[in-house]
Residue frames as qw, qx, qy, qz and C-alpha x, y, z in Angstrom:
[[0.852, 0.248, 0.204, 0.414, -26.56, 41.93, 5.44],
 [0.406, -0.563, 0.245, 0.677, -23.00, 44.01, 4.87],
 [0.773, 0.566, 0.238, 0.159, -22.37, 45.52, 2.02],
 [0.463, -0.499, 0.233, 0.695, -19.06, 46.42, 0.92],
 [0.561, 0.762, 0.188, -0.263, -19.01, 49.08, -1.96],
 [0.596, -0.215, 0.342, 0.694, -16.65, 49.31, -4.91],
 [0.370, 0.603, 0.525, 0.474, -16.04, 51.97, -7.12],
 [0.106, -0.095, -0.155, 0.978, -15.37, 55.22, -4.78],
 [0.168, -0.002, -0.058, -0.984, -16.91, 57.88, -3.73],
 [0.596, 0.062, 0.262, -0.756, -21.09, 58.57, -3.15],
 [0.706, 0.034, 0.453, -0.543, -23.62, 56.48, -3.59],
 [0.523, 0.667, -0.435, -0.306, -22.33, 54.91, -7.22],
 [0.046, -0.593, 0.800, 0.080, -20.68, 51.93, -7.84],
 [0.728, -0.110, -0.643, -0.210, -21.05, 47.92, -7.73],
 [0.469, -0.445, 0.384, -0.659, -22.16, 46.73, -4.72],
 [0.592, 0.133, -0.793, -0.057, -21.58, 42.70, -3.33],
 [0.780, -0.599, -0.096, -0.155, -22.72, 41.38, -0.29],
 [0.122, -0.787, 0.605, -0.028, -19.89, 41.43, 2.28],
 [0.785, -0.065, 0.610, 0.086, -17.85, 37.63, 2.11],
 [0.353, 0.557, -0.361, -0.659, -18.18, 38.12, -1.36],
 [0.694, 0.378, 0.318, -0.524, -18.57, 34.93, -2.83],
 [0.101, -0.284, 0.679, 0.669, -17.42, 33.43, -6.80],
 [0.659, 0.192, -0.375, -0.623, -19.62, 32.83, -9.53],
 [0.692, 0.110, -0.714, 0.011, -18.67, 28.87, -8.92],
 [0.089, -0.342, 0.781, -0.515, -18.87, 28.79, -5.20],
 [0.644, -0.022, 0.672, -0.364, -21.97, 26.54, -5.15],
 [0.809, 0.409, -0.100, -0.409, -22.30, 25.52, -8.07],
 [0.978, -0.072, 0.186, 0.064, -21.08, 21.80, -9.07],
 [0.229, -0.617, 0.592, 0.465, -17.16, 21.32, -10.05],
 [0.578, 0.610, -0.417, -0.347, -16.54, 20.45, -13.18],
 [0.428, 0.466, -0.762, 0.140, -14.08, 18.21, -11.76],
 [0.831, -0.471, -0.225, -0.191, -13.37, 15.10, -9.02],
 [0.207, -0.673, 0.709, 0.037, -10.64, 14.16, -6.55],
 [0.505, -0.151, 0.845, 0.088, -9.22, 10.95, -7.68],
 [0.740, 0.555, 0.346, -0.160, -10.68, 11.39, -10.75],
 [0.435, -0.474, 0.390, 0.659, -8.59, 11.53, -14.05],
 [0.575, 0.771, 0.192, -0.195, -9.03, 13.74, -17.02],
 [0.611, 0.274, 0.230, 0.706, -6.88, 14.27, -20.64],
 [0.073, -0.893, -0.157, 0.416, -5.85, 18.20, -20.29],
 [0.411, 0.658, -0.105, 0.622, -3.64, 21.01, -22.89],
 [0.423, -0.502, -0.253, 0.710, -1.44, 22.63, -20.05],
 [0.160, 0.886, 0.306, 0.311, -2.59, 26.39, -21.71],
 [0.024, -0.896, 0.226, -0.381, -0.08, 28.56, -19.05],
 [0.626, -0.095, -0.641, 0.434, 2.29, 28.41, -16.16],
 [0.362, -0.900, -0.206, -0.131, 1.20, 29.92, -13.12],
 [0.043, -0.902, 0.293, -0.314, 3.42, 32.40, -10.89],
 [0.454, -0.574, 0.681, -0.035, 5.12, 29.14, -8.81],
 [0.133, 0.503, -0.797, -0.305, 5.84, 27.65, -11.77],
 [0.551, 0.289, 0.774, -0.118, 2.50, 24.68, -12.00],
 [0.100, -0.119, -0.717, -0.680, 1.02, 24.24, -15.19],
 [0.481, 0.397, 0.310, -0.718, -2.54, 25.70, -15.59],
 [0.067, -0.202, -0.806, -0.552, -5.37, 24.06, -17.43],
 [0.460, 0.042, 0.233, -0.856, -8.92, 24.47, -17.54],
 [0.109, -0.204, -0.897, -0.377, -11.95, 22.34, -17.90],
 [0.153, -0.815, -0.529, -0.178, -15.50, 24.02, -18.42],
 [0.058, 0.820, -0.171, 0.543, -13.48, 27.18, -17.15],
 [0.674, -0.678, 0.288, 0.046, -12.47, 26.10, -13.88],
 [0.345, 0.677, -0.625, 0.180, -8.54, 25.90, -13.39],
 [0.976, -0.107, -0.029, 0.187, -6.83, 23.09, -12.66],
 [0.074, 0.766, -0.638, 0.037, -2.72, 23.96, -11.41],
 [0.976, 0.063, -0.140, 0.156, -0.54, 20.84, -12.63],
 [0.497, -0.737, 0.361, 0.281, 2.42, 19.90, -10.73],
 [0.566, -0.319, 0.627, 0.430, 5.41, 19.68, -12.98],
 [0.569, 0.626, 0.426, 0.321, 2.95, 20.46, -16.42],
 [0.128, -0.391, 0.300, 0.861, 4.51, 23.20, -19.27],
 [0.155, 0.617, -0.226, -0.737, 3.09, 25.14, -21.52],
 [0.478, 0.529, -0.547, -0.438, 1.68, 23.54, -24.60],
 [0.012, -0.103, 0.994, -0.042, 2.06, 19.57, -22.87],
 [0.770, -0.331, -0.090, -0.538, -1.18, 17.63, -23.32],
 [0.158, 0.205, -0.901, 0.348, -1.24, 15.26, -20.67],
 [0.727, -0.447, -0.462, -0.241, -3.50, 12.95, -18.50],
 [0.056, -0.525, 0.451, -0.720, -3.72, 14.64, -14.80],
 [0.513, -0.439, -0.730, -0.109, -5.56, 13.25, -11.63],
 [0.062, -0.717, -0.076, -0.690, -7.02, 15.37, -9.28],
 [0.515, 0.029, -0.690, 0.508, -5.68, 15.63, -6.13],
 [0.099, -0.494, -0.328, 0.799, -7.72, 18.64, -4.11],
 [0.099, 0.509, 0.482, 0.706, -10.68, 20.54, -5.30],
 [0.168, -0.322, -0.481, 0.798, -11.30, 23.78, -3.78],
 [0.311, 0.777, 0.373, -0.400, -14.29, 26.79, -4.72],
 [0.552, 0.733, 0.171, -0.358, -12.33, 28.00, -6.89],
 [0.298, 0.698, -0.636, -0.137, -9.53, 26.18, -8.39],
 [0.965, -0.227, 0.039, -0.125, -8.05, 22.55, -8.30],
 [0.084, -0.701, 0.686, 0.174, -4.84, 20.94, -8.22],
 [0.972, 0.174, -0.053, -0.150, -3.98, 17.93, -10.13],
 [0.270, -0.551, 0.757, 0.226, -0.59, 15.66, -11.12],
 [0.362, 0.548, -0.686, -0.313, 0.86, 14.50, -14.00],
 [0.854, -0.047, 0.440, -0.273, -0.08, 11.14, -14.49],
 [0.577, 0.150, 0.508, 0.622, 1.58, 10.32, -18.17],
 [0.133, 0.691, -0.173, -0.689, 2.52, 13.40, -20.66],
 [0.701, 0.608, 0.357, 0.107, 0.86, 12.38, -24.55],
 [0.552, 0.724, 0.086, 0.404, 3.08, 15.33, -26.08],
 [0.498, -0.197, -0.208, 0.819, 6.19, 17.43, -25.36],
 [0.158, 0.895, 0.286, -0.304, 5.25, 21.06, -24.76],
 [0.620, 0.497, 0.129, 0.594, 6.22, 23.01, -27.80],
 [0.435, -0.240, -0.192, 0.846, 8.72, 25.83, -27.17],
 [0.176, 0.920, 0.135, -0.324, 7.66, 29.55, -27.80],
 [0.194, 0.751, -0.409, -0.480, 11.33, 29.41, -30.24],
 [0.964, 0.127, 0.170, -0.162, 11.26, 28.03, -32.63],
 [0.731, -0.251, 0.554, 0.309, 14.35, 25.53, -33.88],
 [0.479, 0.668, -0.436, -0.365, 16.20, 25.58, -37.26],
 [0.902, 0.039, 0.392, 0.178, 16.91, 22.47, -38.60],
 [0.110, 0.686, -0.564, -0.445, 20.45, 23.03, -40.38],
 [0.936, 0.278, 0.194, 0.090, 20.60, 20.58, -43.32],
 [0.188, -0.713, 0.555, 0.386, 24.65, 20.68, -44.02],
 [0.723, 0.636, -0.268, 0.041, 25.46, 20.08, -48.29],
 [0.586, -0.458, 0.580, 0.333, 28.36, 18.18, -48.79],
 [0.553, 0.714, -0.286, -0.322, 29.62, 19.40, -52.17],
 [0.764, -0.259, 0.428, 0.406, 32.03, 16.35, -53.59],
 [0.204, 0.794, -0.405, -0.406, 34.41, 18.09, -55.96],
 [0.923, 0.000, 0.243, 0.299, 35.60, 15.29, -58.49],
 [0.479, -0.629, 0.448, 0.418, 39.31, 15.59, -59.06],
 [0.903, 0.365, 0.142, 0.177, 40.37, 14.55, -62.81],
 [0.396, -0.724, 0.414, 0.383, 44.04, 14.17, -63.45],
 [0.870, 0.489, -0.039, 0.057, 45.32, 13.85, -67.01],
 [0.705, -0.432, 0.408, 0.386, 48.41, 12.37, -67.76],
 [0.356, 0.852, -0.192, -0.334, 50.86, 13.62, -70.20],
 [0.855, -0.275, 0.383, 0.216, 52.94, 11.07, -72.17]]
């Protein structure tokens, strides 16, 4: 068996068989294809999918934001990640600014007019 070291230099360091390997690579997904779960979209990944997790494995939704919960179905599960799609979105994702609601007074000024006779 290879080993590939990490950590520099002599004899020191952490040491992995070569291939390396994930914590999850045999062990069971969490998840199914064609299955469909309720998710919080929690991030957005670098091309712009929504990221969720269940039981720590990620899940990259097409088309989810930030903050949307939604119901996904899984389309592709790999060792260590899955992809899913939007299936119906339960909540809008909330923004990171928040809105002011302006509330706009209307002052009514009454007028009185006296007459002089």
């Amino acid at each position: 068996m290879k080993y590939t070291s990490y950590g520099g230099g002599g004899g020191g360091g952490f040491r992995r068989p070569y291939g390396g390997g994930g914590i999850r690579s045999n062990a069971p997904k969490p998840v199914e294809v064609g299955k469909e779960y309720n998710v919080t979209i929690t991030e957005t990944s670098r091309r712009g999918d929504g990221v969720a997790k269940i039981d720590g494995f990620v899940i990259f939704v097409v088309g989810g934001q930030r903050g949307e919960q939604a119901r996904i179905k899984i389309t592709q599960v790999g060792p260590r990640f899955a992809n899913g799609e939007k299936i119906e979105a339960s909540e809008e994702p909330k923004t990171e600014t928040a809105e002011t609601e302006t509330t706009s007074t209307e002052s009514t000024t009454t007028e009185s007019t006296t007459t002089e006779s």
